[in-house]
DOTORZA-328287 format. One record per residue: residue in three letters; x, y, z of N, C-alpha, C in turn. Coordinates in steps of 0.001 Angstrom, whole numbers, plus 500000, padded with zeros to 6 digits. Example, Ala and Ser with C-alpha at 12.3 -4.5 7.8 and 13.67 -1.06 7.14 Angstrom:
 type    n.u    n.v    n.w   ca.u   ca.v   ca.w    c.u    c.v    c.w
  Ala 513190 494310 507800 512300 495500 507800 513200 496700 507800
  Ser 512850 497750 507080 513670 498940 507140 512900 500030 507870
***
This chain:
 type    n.u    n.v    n.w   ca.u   ca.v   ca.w    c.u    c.v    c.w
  Unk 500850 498801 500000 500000 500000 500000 500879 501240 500000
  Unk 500787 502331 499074 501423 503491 499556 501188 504495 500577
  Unk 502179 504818 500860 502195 505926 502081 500866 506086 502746
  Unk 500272 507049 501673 498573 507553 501475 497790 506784 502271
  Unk 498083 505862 502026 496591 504924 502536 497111 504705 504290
  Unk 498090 504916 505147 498294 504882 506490 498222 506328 506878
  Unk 497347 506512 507827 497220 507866 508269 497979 507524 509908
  Unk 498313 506613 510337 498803 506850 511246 500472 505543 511004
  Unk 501514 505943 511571 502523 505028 511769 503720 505224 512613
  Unk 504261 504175 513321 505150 504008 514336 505814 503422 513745
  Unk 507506 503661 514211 509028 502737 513913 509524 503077 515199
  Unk 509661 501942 515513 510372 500949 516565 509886 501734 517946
  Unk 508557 502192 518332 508318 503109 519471 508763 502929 520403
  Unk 509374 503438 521571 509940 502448 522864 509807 503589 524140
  Unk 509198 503018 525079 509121 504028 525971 509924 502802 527419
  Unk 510498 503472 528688 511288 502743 529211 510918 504103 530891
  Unk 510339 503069 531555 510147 503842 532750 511928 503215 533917
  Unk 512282 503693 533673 513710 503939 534888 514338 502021 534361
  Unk 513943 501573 533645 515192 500064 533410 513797 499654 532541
  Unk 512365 499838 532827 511039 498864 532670 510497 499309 531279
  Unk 510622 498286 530321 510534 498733 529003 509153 498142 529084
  Unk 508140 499629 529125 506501 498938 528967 505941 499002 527242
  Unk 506961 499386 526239 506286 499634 525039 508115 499796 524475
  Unk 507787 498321 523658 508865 497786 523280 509331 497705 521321
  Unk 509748 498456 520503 509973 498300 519331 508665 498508 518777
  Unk 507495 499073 519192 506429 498628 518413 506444 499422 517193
  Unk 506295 498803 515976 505883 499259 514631 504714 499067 514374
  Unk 503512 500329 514092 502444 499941 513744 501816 500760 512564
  Unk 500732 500310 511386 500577 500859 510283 498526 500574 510547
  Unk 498381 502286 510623 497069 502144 510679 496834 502985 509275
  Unk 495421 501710 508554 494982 502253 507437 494049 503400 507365
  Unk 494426 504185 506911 493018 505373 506983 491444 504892 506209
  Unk 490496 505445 507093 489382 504647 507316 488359 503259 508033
  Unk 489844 503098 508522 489941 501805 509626 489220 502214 510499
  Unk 488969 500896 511030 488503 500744 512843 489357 499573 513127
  Unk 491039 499814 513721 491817 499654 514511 492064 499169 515552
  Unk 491821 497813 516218 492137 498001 517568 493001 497531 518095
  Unk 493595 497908 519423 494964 497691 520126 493980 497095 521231
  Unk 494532 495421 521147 494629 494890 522262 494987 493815 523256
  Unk 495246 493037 524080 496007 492623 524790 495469 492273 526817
  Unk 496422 491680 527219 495979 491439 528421 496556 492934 529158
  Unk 496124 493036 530531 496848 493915 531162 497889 493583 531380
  Unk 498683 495295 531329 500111 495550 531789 501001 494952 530159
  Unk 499846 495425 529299 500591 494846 527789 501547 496254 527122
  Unk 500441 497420 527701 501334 498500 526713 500420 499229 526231
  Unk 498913 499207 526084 497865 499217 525348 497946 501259 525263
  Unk 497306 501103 527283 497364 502758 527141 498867 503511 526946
  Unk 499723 503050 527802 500975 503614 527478 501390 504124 525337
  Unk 500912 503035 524820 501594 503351 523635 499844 504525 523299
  Unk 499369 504448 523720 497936 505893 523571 498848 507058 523924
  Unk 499356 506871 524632 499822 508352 525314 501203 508648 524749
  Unk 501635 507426 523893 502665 508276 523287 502597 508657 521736
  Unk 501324 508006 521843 500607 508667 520430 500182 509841 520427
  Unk 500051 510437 521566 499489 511519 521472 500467 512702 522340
  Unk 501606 511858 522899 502284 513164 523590 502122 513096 524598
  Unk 501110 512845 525546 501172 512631 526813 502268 512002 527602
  Unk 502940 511374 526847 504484 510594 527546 505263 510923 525883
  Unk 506358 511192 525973 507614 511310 525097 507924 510025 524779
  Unk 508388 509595 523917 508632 508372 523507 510372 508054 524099
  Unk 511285 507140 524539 512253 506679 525031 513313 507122 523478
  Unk 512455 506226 522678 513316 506103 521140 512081 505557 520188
  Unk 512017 506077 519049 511311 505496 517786 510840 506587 517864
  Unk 509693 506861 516606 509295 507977 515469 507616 507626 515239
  Unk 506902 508652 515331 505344 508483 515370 505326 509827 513810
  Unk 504232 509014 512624 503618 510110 511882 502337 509704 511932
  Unk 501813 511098 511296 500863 511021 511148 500653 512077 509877
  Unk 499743 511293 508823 499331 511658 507764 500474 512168 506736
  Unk 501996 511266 507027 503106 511200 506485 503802 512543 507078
  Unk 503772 513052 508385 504761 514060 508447 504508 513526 510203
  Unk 505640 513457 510204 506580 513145 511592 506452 514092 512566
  Unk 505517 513483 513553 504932 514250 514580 505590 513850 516201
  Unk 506787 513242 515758 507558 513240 516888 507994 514380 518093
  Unk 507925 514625 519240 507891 515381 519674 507264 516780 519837
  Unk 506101 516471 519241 504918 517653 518933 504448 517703 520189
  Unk 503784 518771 520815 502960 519119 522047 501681 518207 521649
  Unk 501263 517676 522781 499381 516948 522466 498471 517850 522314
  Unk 498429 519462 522225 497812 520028 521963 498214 520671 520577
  Unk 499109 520742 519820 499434 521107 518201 498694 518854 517839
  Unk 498881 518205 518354 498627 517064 517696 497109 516832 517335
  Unk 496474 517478 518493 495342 517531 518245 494542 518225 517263
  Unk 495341 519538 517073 495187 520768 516160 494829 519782 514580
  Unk 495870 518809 514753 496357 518532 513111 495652 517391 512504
  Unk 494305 516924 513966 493235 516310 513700 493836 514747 514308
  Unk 494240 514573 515083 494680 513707 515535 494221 513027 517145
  Unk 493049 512762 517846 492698 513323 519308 491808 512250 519586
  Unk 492408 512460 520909 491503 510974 521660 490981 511045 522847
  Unk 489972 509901 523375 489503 510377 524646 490365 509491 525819
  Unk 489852 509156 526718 490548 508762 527956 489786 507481 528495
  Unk 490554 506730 529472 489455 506135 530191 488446 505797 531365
  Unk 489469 507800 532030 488166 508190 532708 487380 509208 532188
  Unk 486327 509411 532000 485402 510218 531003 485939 511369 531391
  Unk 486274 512694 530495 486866 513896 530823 486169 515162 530330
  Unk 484892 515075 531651 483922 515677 530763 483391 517246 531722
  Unk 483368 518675 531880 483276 518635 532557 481964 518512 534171
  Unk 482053 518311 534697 481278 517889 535467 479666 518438 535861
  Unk 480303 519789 535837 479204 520976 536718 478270 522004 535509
  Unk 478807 521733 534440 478113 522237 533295 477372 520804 532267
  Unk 476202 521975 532193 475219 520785 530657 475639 519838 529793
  Unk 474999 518911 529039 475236 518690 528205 475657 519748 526849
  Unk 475220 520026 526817 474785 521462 525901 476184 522184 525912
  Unk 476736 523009 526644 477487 523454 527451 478877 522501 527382
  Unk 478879 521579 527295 480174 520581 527522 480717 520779 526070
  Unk 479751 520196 525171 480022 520239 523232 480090 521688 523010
  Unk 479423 522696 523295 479783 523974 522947 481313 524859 523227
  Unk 481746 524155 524637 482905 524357 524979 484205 523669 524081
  Unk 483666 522462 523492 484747 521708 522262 484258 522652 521330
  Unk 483312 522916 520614 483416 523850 519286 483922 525336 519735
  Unk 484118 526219 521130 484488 527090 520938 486233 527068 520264
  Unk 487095 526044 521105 488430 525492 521211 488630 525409 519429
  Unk 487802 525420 518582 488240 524409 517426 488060 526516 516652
  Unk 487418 527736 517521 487562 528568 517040 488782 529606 516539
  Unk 489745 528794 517498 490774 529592 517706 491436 530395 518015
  Unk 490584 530318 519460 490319 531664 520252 490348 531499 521799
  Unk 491336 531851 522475 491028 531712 523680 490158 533231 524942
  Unk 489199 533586 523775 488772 534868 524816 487645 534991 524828
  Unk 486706 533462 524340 485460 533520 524457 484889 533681 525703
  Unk 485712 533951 527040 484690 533969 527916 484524 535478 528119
  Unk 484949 536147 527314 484528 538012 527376 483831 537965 526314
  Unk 483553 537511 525382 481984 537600 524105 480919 537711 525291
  Unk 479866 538357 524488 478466 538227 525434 477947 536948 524729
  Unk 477053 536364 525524 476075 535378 525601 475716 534939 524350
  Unk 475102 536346 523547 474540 535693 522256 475475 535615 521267
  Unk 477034 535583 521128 477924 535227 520452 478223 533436 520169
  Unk 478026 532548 522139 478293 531713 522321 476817 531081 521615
  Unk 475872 531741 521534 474718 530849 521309 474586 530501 519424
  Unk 475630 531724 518987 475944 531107 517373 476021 529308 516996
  Unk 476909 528937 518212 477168 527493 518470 476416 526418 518678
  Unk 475144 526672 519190 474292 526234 519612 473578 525186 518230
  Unk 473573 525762 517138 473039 524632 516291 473843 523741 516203
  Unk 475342 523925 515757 475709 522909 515753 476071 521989 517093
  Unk 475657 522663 517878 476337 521657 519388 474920 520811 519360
  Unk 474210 521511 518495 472792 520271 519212 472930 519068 518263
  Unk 473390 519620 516506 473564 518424 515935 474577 517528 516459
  Unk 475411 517892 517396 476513 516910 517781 475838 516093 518703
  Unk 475167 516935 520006 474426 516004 520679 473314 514758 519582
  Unk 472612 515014 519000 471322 514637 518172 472784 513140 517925
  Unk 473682 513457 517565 474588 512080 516856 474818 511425 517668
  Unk 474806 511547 519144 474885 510498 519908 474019 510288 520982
  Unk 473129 510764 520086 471661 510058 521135 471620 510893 522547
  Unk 471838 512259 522532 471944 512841 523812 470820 513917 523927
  Unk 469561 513976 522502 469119 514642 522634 468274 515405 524250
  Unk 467538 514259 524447 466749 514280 525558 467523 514886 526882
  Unk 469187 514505 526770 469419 515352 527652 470499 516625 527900
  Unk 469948 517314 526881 470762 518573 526597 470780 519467 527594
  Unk 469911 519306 528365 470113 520237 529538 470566 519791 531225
  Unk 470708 518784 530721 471708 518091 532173 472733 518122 532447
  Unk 472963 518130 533800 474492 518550 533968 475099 516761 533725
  Unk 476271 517575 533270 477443 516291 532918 476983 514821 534080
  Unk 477703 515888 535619 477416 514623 536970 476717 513725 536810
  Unk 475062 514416 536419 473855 513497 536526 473314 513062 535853
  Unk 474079 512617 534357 474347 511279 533409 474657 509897 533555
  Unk 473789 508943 533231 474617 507869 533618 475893 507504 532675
  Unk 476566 506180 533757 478015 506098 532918 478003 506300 531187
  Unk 477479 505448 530485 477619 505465 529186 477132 506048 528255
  Unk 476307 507036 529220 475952 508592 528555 476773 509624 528609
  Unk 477653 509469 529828 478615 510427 529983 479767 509969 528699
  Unk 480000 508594 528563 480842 508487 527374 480235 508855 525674
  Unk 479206 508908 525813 478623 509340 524606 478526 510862 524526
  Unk 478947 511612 525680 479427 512749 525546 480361 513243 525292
  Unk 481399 512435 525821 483015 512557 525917 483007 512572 523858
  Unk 482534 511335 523268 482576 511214 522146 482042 512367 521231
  Unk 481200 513079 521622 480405 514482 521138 481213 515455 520990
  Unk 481936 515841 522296 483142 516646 522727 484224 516575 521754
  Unk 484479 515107 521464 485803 514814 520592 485043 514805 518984
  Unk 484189 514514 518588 483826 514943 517574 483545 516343 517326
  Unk 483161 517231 518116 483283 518892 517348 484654 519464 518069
  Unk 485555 518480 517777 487183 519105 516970 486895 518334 515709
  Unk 486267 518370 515072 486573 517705 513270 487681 516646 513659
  Unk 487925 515338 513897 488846 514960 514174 489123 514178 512474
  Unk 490347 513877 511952 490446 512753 511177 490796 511334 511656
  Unk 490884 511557 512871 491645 510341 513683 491331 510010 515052
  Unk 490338 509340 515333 489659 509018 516573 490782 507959 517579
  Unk 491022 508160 518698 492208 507456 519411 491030 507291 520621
  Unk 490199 505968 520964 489334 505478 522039 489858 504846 522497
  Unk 490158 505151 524243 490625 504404 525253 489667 504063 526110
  Unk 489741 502753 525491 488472 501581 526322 486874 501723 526477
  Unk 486187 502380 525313 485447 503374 525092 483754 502823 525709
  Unk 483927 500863 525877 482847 500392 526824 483256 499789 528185
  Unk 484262 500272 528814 484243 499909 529674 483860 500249 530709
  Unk 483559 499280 531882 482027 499579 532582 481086 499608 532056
  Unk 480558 499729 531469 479291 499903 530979 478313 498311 530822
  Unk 476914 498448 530784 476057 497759 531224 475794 497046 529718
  Unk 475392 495799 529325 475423 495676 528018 474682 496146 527369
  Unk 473325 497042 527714 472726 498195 527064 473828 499261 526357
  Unk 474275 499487 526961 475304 500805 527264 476194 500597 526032
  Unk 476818 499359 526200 478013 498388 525250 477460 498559 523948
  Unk 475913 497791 523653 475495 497873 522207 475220 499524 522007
  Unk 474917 500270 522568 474694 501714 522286 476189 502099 521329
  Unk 477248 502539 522559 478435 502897 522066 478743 502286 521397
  Unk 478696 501063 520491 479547 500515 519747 478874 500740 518541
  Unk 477396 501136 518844 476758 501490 517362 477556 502762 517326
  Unk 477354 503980 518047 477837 505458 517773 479261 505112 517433
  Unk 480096 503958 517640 481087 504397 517113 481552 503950 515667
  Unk 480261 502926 515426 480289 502287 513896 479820 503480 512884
  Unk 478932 504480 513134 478426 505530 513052 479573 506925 512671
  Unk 480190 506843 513807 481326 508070 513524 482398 507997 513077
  Unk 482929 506290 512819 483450 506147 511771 483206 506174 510629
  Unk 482599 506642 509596 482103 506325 508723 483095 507062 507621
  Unk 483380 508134 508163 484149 509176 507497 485345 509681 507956
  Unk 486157 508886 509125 487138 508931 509986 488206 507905 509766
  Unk 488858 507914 510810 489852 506715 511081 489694 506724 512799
  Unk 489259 505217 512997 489162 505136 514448 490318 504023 515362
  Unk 491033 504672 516126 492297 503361 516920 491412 503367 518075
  Unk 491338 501958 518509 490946 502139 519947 491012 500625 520953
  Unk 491483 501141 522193 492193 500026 523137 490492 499498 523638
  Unk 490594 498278 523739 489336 497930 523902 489715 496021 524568
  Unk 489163 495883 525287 488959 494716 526633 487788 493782 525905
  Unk 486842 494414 525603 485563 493570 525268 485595 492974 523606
  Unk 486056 491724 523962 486198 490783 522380 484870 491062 522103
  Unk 484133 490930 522189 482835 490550 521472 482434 492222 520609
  Unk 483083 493781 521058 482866 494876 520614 483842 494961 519141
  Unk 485246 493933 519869 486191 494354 518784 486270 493420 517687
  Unk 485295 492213 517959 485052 491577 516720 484532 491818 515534
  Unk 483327 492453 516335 481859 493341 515790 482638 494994 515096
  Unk 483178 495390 515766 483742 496603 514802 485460 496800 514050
  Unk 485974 496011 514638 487102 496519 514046 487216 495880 512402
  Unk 488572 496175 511744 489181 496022 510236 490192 495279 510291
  Unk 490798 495745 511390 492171 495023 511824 492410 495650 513211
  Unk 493198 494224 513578 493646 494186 515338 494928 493786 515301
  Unk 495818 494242 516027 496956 494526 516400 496998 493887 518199
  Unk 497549 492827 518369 498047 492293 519867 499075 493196 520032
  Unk 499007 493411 521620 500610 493815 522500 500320 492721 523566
  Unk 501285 492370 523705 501967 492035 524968 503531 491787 525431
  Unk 503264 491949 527252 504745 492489 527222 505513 493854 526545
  Unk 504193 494731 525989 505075 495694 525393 505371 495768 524084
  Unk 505011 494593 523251 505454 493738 521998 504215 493495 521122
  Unk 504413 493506 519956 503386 493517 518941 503489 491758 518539
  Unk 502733 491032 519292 502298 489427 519579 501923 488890 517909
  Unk 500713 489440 517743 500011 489513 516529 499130 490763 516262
  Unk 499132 490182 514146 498477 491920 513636 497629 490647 513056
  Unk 496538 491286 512078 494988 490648 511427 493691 490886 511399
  Unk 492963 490084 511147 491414 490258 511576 490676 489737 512544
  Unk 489852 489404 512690 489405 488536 514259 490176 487630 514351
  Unk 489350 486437 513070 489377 485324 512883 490891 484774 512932
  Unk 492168 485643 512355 493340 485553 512536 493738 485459 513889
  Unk 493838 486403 514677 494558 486528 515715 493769 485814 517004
  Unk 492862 485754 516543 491613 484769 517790 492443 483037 517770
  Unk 493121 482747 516375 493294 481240 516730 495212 481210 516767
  Unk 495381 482753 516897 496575 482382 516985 497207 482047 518497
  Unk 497750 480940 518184 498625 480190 519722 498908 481176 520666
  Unk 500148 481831 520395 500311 483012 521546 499378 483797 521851
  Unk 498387 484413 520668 496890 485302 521380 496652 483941 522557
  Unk 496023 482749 522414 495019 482447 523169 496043 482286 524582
  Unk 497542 481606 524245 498353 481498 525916 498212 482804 526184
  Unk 498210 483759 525262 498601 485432 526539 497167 485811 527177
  Unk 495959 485202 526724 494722 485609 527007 494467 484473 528157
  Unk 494383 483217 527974 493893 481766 528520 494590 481382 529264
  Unk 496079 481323 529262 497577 480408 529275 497403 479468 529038
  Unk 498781 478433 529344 499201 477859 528409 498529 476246 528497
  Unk 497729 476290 529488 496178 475585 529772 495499 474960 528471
  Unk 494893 475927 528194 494402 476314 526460 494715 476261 525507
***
């Protein structure tokens, strides 16, 4: 495939906490338009190599691009700029303000402006259509006027996802995006995120086989830090080392 078609790629990533190499050589080639997922048992590398996708941790040694220009050592806030942005896997939403109010605060950020809080009122309410179509996309209509707090869990993540969609993202980075959640909750989010991929590229660390069967293109194992196996379900589901690093060696 040429260049073009990977919107995201790693050579030899390595991050090394004081001797403890938690994210080891990984090379990875995500196709643009994908649904991506990174995953593995705990203590594999999963979030660590998230956060050095995005800057949140500096990488030890190796080289991260994105959309063919080498975004090594970029701030996580220019990475985000360049459409690159992900959520977390504690919802990072904020608490004491609306629904309404939460997405309007992501579309002010994407204005380019940090002095919206001296505009009067009816400047911020320009925003307002589109913050409702963002809500309307993930099923939040009904509660546009609630505060963040008094959402349940996997509404609050269907916000977080609202939030990260009005930055225009080209590149969705979901960390663990059903976890916790009730299996109501599970089939919800996994539709919105079959949904907001449509026109994106989505990576995302994810625990629940049965979500990442159902949505992903290709899956990528870590463990130990180490890229185990790459494929499609059906690949990496019967491969030997997937099932010892998942089952042991039992299985």
């Amino acid at each position: 495939m040429s260049a073009s078609e990977y919107i995201l790629e790693t050579r030899g990533l390595t991050r090394e906490f004081k001797g403890f190499v938690a994210v080891n050589g990984v090379s990875l080639k995500v196709r643009r338009g994908n649904i991506h997922a990174l995953i593995g048992p705990n203590g594999a590398g999963k979030t660590t190599c998230f956060n050095l996708l995005t800057h949140f941790l500096d990488p030890t040694r190796g080289s991260i691009f994105f959309n063919g220009r080498e975004i090594t050592g970029s701030k996580p806030s220019s990475i985000a700029r360049m459409g690159l942005v992900r959520s977390f896997q504690i919802s990072a939403v904020f608490p004491h303000l609306t629904v309404l109010e939460n997405v309007r605060i992501a579309l002010q950020r994407k204005r380019g402006t940090s002095f919206d809080f001296w505009r009067s009122e009816r400047v911020l309410d320009g925003l307002n259509g589109r913050a409702r179509e963002l809500i309307d996309a993930v099923g939040l209509s009904d509660f546009e006027s609630t505060m963040a707090v008094e959402l349940p869990y996997g509404r609050k993540r269907a916000l977080e996802i609202a939030t990260t969609l009005a930055l225009d993202p080209e590149m969705m980075l979901l960390d663990e995006p059903t976890a916790g959640m009730t299996h109501a909750d599970v089939e919800r989010i996994s539709a919105l995120i079959k949904r907001v991929a449509a026109n994106r590229t989505v990576l995302m660390v994810e625990h629940n086989l049965s979500v990442v069967s159902n949505l992903s293109d290709r899956i990528t194992v870590l463990q130990r830090g180490e890229i185990l196996a790459e494929g499609d379900y059906d690949t990496v589901s019967r491969n030997p080392g997937v099932v010892e690093a998942y089952l042991g060696k039992g299985h």
